[in-house]
N, C-alpha and C positions, 0 to 999 in steps of 0.2 A: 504494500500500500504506500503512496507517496506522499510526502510529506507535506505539512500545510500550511502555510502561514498568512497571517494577516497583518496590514499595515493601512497608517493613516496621512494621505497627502494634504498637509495644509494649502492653501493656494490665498491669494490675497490680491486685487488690481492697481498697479500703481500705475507707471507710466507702460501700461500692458500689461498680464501676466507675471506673477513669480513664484513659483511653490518650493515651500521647505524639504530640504531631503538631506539625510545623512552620511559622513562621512565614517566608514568603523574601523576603529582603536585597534590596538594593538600591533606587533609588527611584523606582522606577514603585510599591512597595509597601509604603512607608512609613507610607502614611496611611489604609495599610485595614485592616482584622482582623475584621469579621465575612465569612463566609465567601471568606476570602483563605486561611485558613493550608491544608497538606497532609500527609498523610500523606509521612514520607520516601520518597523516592522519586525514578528516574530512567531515560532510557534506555538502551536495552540492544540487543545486535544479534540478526540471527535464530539466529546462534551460542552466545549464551549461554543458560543456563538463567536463567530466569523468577529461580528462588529465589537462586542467584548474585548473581546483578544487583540484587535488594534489599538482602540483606549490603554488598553493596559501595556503592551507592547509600545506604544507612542511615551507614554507615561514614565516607563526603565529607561529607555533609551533618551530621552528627549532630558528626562526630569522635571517636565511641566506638564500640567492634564491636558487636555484637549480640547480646547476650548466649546464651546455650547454654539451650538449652528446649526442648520438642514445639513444632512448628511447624503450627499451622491455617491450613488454606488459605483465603482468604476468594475466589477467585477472580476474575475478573475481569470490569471494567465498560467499557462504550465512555460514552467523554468527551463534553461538548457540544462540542468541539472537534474531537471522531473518532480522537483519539488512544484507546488499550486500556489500560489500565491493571492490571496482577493483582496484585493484596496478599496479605500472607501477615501471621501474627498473632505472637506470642512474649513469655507470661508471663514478666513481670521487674520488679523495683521499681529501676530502674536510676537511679544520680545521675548525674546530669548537669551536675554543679556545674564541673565542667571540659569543658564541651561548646564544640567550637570548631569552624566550616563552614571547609569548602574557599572559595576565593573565584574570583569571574568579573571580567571585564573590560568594559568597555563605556563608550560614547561618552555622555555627560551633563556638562550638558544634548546633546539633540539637536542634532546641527548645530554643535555648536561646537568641533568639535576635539579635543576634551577627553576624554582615555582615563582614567577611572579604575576602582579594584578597589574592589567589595563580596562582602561574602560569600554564597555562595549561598544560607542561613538565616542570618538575623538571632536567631530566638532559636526553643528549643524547651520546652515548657510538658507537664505532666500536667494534665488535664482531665479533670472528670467527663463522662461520655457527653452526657448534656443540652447540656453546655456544648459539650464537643469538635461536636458537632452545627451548633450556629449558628457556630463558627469557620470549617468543615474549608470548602472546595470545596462546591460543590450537588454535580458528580456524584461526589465521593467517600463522601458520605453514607449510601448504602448500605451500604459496609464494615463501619458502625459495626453495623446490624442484623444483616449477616452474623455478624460477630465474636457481638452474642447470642445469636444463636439456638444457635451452635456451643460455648457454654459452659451 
């Protein structure tokens, strides 16, 4: 069975377009940013709800709630990986000047012993759509048209 995850694209209109999307910590991902970053987002069991599990997944990852809004469904994409992915959208001009990620654990370098904690987003960015494009994921990319065509 493959794996599921849900996430939350804020989106907000300034001079056009720009949605929130994340850049993830640790360092296998330090030194990449064109289509490295993601839409927040995480998994979730077959118990929970889709839209649950993005709030709360937005919520670790971001460290701010979700802001209160009509929520557009952007639906969902299967990954080059096979993992499912469903997004959902929510107008907000949200600061994020206090944004702080939940963190993980992990051995680095490999093989050496050595347990340390990064945070699961290193950093998260407003972007205009064009841009958010060449950052997000290839198979996240879609969301970003979805999200248009639905505004």
């Amino acid at each position: 069975m493959a794996k599921r995850s849900a996430g939350m694209l804020l989106f907000r209109r300034n001079d056009g377009l720009e949605v929130l999307i994340a850049h993830p910590g640790g360092p296998l991902w330090a030194r990449k940013d064109e289509g490295a970053w993601s839409i927040p987002k995480g998994l979730y069991a077959d118990d929970e709800e889709p839209l649950a599990a993005a709030r709360r997944e937005f919520a670790e990852e971001v460290g701010l709630a979700v802001p209160d809004g009509n929520v557009v469904e952007l639906g969902e994409i299967k990954q080059p990986s096979g993992k499912l992915v469903t997004a959902f959208a929510v107008e907000s001009d949200l600061d994020i000047t206090d944004s702080v990620s939940n963190t993980f654990e992990m051995e680095w370098p490999r093989g050496s012993g050595n347990t340390r904690s990064y945070p699961e987003v290193d950093k998260v960015e407003w972007f205009d759509v064009e841009a958010a494009r060449d950052k997000l994921l290839k198979g996240q990319r879609p969301f970003l048209d979805r999200l248009i065509e639905q505004l």
